[in-house]
FIVO-703050 format. One record per residue: x, y, z of N, C-alpha, C in turn; chain; residue number from 1. Coordinates in steps of 0.001 Angstrom, whole numbers. Example, Ala and Ser with C-alpha at 12.3 -4.5 7.8 and 13.67 -1.06 7.14 Angstrom:
[node [13190 -5690 7800] [12300 -4500 7800] [13200 -3300 7800] A 1]
[node [12850 -2250 7080] [13670 -1060 7140] [12900 30 7870] A 2]
END
This chain:
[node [855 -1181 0] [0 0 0] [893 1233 0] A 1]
[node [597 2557 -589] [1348 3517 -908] [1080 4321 218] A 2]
[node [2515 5081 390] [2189 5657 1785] [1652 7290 1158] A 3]
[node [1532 7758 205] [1306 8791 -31] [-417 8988 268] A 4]
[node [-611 9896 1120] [-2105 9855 1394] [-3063 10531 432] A 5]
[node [-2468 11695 -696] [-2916 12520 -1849] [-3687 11758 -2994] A 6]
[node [-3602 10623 -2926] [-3952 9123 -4162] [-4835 8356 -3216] A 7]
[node [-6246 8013 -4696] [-6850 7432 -4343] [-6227 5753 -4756] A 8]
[node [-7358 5021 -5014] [-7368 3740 -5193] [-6877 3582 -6287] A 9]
[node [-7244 4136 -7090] [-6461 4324 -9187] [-5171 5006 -8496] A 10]
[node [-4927 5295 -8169] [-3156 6489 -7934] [-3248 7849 -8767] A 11]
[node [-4641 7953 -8635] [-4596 9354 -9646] [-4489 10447 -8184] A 12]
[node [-3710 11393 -8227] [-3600 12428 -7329] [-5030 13132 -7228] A 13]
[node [-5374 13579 -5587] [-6639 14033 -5625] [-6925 15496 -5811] A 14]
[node [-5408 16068 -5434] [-5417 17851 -5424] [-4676 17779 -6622] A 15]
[node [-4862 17439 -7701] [-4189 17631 -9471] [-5419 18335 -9617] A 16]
[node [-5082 19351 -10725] [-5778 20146 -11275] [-6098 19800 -12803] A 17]
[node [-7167 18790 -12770] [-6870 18484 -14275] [-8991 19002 -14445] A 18]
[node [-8576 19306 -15472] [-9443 20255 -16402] [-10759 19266 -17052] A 19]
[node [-11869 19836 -16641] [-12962 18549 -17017] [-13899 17890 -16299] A 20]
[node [-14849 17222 -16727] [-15691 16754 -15033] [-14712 15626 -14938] A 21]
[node [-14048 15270 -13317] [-13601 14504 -13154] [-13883 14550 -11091] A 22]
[node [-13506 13308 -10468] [-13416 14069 -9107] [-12591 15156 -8780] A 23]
[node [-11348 15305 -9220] [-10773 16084 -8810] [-11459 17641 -8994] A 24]
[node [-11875 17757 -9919] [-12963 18722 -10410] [-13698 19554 -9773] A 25]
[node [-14009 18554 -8934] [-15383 18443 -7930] [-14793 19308 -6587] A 26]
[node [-13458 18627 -6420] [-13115 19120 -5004] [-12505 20429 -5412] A 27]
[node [-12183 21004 -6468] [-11918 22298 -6320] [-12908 23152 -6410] A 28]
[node [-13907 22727 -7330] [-14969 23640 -6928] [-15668 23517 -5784] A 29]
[node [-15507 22730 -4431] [-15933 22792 -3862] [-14910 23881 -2642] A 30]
[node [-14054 23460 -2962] [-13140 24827 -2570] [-12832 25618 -3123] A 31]
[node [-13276 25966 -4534] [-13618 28021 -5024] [-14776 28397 -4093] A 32]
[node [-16151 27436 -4230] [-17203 27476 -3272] [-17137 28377 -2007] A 33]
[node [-16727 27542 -1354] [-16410 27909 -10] [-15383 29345 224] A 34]
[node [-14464 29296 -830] [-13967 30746 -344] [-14576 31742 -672] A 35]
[node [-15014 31358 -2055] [-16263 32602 -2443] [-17466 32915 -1672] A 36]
[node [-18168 31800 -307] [-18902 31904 349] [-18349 32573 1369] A 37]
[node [-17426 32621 1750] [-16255 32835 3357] [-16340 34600 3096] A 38]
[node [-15936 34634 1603] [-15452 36133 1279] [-16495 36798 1248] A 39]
[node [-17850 36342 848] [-19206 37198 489] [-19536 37113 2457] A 40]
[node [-19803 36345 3172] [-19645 36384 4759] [-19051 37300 5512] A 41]
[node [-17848 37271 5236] [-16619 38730 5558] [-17644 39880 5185] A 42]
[node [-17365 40105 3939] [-17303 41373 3040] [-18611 41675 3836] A 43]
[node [-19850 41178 4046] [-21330 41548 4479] [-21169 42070 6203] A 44]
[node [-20688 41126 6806] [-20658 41108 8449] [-19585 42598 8603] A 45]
[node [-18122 42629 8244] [-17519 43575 7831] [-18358 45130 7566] A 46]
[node [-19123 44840 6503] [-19620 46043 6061] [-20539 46548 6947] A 47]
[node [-20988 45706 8340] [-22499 46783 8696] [-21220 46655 10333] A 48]
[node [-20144 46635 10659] [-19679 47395 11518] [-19282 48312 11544] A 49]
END
């Protein structure tokens, strides 16, 4: 078993940035998501102090 924890079961790297629906895909947009949610959160809470 590979000690690298970044690879799934295929050995395809999970934080590669490859272009396309794929999983990896998935998890970055799920982390543009979230920062774009974090930043619109800030920017609002921020703005009415």
């Amino acid at each position: 078993m590979s000690s690298n924890k970044n690879t799934e079961i295929n050995g395809q790297d999970r934080n590669a940035f490859i272009f396309g629906l794929s999983p990896q895909a998935e998890i970055w947009n799920g982390r543009l998501a979230m920062i774009v949610a974090t930043y619109v959160l800030l920017h609002n809470v921020l703005r009415i102090i």
